[in-house]
N, C-alpha and C positions, 0 to 999 in steps of 0.2 A: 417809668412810673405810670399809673394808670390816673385817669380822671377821677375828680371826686365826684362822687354820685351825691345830687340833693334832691332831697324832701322834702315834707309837709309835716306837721303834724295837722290831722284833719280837724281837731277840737277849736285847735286856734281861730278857724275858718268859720264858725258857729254856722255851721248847714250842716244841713242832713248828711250822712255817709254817701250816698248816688252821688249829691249834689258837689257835695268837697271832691271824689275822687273825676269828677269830668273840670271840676274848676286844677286840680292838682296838672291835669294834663292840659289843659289852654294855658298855666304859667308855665310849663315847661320842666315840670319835675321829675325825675324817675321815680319817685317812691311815695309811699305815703306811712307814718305811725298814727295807731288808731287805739280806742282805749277797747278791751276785753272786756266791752257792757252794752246793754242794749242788745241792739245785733248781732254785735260779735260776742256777746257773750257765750263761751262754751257750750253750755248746757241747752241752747238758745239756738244752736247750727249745727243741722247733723250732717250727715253727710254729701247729702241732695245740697244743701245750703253752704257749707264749705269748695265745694264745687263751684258753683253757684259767683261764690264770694272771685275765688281763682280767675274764673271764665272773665269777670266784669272789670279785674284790674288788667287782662291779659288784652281785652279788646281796646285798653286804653294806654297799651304799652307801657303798664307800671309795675313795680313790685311792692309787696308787704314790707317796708324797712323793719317796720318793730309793731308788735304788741305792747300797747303799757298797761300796767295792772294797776287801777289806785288803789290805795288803802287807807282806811280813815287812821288806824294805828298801826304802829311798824313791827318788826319782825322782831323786835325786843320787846313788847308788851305781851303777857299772859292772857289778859282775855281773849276770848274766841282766836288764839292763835291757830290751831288745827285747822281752824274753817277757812283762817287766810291763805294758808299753805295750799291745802287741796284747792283755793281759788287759784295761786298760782302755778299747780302743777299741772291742773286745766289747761292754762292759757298757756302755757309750754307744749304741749301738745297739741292745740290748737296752731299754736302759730309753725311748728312744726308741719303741721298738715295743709299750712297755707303756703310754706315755702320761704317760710322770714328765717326760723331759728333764732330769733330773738325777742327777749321779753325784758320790757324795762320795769323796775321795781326799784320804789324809793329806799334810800340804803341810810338808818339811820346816824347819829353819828358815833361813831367807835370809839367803846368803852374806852377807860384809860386802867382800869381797875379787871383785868378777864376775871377776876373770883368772885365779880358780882354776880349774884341772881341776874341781873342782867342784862348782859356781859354772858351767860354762859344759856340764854335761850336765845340769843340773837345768833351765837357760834351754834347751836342745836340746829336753829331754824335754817341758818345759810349751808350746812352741811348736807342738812338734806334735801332740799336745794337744789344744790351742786350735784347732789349724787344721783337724784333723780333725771337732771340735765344730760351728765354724762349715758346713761342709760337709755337715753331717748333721741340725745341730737338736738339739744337748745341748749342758746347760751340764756343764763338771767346775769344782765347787764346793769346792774345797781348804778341806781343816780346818783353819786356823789359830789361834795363840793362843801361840805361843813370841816373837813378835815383836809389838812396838806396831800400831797398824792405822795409821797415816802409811807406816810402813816398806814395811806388804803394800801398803798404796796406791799408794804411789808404784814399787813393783818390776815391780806386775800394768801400771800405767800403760805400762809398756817395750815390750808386748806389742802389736803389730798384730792382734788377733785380739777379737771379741769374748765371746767362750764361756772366758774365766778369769774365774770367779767365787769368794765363799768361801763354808765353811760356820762360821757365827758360833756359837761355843761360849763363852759366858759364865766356866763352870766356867774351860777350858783358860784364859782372860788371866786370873782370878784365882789357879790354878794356880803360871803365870807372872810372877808378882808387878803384872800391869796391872790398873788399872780397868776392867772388862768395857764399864762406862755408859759408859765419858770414850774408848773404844776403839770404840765401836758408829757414833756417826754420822759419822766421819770414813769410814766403810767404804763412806757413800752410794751407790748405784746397784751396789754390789757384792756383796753378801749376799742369796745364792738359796736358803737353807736354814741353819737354826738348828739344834743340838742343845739343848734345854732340859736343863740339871746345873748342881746348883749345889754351891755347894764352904764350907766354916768353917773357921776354925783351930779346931786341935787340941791348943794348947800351945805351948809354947815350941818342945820337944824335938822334937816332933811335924809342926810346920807346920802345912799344911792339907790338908785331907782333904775327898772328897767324900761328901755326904750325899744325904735326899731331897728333893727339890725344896719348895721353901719352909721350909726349915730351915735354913739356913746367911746367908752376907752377901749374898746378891745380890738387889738390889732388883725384884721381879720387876712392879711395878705400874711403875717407873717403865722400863725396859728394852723393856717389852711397850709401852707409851706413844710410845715411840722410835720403835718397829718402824712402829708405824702412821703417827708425823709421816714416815719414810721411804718411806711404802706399800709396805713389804715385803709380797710376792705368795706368797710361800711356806709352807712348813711350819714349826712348833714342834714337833721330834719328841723327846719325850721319852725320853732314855738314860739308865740307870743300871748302872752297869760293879760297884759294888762294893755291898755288902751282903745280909745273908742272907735276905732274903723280896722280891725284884727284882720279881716282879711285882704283889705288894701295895702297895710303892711308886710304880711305874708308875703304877697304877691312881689311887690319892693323886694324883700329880701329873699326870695328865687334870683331876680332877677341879679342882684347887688353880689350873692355867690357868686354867681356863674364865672364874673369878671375873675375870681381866683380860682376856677375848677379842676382846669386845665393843666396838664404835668409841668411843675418850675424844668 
């Protein structure tokens, strides 16, 4: 079994892109995910600057884990769908030409009805997707965690295309009231990219909330154990969305991985 490779996500870190990618390499990261805006955005980085981009993780011994794409709405709403699409077929190509091959994209939650209107532009949307992926050499890794992993399994299985992958966030099924553990191996051959977040209750009133990594319920010796019986090939990019010192956390949790990186 090979080591598990961890990351960053650079957002978490709130600095600048230079500034996150030299602080990525003093915590001792191999990788970094960054979001497909601003700088990197596509249209934004030509070739001079794609290079450019390469040369600056390469001098710092890192790689591209992932591109993430936001979007204010998901691949099942009509409005300006077209424009989100070409945004993500963009950053498939981009991250392509960076050397990642992968692009994280929020995955909304699956239909239960397919002969809905919507339900049959989210399968429109992820088809071609897929088929543009397969055609180019990127996976797009859909963030899931509102639905069981049998459910995503068996929806992605629909698909003639190979490049619909997900990206396995822990936090997001405990979030959603799942076992993140008893939800990971049924994802086999499916999981190109991890967000490492972990999440605790908070109370009654309160629910659950997410914390810093290695602080809350999520087993991470035995998850990280998973990862490897599955020889997941990918990143553990460290995200942390809430709390007030983001990148002191960050840093923590490089370091709190690392203790389980190593082949069991």
């Amino acid at each position: 079994m090979k080591p598990l490779r961890i990351g960053i996500v650079v957002e978490s870190t709130q600095l600048p892109l230079r500034a996150a990618v030299e602080a990525a390499a003093r915590m001792g990261a191999r990788g970094i995910q960054v979001d497909a805006t601003r700088d990197l955005a596509p249209e934004a980085l030509g070739e001079t600057g794609r290079r450019e981009f390469r040369n600056l993780l390469r001098s710092f011994d890192l790689e591209l884990a992932a591109l993430n794409v936001p979007v204010r709405r998901g691949l099942d709403v009509a409005a300006d769908l077209q424009q989100r699409l070409d945004r993500v077929r963009k950053a498939m190509q981009l991250a392509f030409d960076l050397g990642s091959r992968r692009v994280v994209v929020v995955c909304p939650k699956l239909p239960d009805d397919e002969t809905t209107p919507r339900a049959l532009l989210m399968r429109e949307s992820l088809l071609s997707l897929g088929t543009f992926g397969d055609r180019v050499g990127c996976v797009v890794a859909l963030e899931v965690g509102f639905d069981p992993a049998a459910k995503v399994k068996e929806y992605l299985a629909r698909f003639d295309v190979g490049s619909l992958k997900v990206t396995f966030d822990p936090a997001n099924f405990l979030l959603h009231g799942h076992d993140p553990l008893a939800n990971l191996m049924p994802l086999e051959g499916l999981v190109a990219h991890v967000h490492a977040r972990d999440a605790r209750s908070a109370g009654v009133s309160r629910g659950l909330q997410e914390v810093p990594l290695g602080a809350g319920d999520i087993d991470w010796m035995a998850l990280t154990a998973t990862l490897q019986v599955l020889e997941f090939d990918g990143f553990l990019a460290i995200e942390r969305e809430q709390g007030e010192n983001k990148l002191a956390d960050v840093t923590a949790g490089v370091k709190f991985l690392k203790r389980f990186a190593l082949p069991v």
